[in-house]
C-alpha positions in Angstrom: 116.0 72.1 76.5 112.6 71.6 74.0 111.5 74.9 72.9 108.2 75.1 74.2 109.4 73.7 77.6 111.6 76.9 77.9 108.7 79.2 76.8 106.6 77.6 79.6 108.8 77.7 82.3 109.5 81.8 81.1 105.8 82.0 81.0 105.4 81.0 84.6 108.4 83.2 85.7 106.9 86.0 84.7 103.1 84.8 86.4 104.8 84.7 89.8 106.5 88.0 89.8 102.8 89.5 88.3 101.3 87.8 91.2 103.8 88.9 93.5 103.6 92.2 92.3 100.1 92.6 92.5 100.6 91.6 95.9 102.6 94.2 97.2 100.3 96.9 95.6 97.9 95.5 97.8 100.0 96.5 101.6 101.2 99.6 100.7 103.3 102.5 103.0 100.7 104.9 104.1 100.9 108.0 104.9 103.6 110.7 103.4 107.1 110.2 103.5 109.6 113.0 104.8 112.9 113.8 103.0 116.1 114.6 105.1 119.1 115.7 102.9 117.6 114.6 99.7 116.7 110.9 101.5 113.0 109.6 101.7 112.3 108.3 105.0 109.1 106.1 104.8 106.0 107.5 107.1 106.2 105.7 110.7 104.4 105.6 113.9 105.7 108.4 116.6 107.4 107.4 120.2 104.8 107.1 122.8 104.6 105.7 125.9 101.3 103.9 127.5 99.7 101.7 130.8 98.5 98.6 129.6 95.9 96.1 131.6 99.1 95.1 133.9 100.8 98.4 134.3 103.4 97.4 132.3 104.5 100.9 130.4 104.6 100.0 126.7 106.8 101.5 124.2 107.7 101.7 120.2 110.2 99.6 121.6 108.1 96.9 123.4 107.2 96.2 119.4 110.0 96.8 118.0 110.3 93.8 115.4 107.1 93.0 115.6 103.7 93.4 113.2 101.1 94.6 115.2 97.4 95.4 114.5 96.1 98.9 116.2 92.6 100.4 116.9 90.5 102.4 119.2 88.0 102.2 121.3 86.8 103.1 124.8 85.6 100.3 127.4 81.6 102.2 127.6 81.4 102.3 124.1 77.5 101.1 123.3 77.6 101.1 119.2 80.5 99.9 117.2 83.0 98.4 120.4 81.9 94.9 121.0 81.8 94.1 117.2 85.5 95.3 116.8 86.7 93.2 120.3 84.3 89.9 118.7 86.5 90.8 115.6 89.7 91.1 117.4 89.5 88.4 119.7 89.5 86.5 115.9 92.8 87.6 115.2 93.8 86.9 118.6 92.5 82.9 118.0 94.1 82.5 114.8 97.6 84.1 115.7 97.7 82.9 119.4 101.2 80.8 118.8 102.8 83.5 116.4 104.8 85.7 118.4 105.7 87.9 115.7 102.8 89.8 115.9 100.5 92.3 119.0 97.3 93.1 119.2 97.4 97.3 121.0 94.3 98.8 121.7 94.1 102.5 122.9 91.2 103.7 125.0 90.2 107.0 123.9 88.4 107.3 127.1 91.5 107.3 129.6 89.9 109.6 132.4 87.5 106.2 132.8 89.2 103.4 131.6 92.4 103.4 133.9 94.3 100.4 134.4 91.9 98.2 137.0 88.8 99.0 134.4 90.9 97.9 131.5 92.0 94.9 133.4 88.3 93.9 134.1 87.2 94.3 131.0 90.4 92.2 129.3 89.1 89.4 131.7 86.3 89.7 130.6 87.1 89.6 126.7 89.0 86.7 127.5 92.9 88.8 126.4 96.0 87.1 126.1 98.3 89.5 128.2 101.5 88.6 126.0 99.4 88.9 122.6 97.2 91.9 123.1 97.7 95.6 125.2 95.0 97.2 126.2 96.2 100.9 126.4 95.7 104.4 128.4 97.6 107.2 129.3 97.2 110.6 128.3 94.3 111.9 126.8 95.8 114.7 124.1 99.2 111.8 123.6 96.5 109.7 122.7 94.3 111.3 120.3 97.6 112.9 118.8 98.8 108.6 118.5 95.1 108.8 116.8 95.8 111.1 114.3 99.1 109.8 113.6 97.5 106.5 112.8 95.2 108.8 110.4 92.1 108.1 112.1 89.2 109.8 113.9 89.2 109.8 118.1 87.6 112.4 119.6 85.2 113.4 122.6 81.7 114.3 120.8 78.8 115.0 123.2 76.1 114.4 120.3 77.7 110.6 120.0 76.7 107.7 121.8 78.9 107.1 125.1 80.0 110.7 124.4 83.2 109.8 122.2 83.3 109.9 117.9 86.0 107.2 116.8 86.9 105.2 114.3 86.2 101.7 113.7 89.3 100.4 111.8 92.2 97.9 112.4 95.5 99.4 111.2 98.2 97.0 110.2 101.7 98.0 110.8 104.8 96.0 110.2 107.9 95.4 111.7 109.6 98.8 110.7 106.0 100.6 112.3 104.8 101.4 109.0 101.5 101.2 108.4 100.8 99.1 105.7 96.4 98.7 105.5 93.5 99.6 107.2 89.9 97.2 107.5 86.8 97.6 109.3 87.2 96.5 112.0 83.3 95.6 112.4 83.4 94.0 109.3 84.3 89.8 109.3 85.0 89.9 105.5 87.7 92.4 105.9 88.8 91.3 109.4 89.8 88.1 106.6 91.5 90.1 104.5 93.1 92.0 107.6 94.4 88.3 108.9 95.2 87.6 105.0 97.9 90.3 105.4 99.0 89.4 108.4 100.3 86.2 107.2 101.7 88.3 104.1 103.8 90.5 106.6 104.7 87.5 108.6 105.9 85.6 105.7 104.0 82.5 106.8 101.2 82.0 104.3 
């Protein structure tokens, strides 16, 4: 083999593992790891147990294998609410035929939005029931689920609707790991949300 033939295809090689390598630094494992007889065990979600839209009870197990997009959000919510469901519904659109990956949305707000209010207002929104849960349950198991997922849900008299939460979409993959977080009111990274997405997937 010519030289400089060998030298390019080396040169290219080594392009494809930068780039590959640069994009793993881009998803990684958030949160901190635990070590159990001298073995890191990678941060993941904690059991929980939920009422979506349909009653169904839904599990770490109803995602097990799956890569599923979390956020938060209560079904009064008169500030940052609709622009995260506009947003979701996007991801919903583009991913409707992958079945590798769940939309799960936990109301912060589960005294109100019990299952028949969460069913109106997925009817409403226009939700896939087999692509995207619409959650309640427990007050405290949820806004411990919140600070699990390392982000803000609480109830806040001085905020609008009378609850302070967060506004990002956590991406967490098939081993419930979470791997990046966007705004979720944001389009730009909503792209860079569904970007990963496809990374996770395997499918871009």
């Amino acid at each position: 083999m010519p030289r400089f033939v060998w030298m390019f295809l080396l040169l290219a090689g080594i392009l494809a593992s930068s780039c590959e390598e640069e994009k793993q630094e881009t998803l990684p494992i958030m949160g901190q790891p635990t070590v159990v007889d001298g073995d890191t065990i990678p941060y993941t979600i904690p059991a929980f147990a939920l009422l979506n839209q349909d009653s169904s009870q839904i599990t770490n197990s109803s995602l097990k294998d799956k890569v599923f997009v979390a956020d938060f959000f209560f079904t009064s919510c008169p500030t940052i609410c609709p622009r995260m469901k506009a947003q979701m519904l996007r991801v919903q659109k583009k991913f409707a035929e992958e079945d590798q990956l769940m939309l799960v949305s936990h109301s912060i707000d589960p005294e109100f939005d019990q299952v028949p209010i969460l069913k109106t207002y997925a009817d409403r929104l226009g939700v896939k029931a087999d692509k995207w849960h619409l959650l309640t349950g427990d007050k405290e198991d949820i806004y411990k689920l919140a600070r699990s997922y390392m982000v803000t849900a609480l109830e806040d008299s001085t905020s609008p609707g009378g609850y302070a939460h967060s506004g990002a979409f956590i991406l967490v993959d098939k081993q419930q790991r979470i791997r990046g977080f966007y705004d979720g009111t944001l389009p730009d990274d909503v792209n860079n949300l569904m970007d990963d997405i496809e990374f996770l997937l395997g499918t871009e």
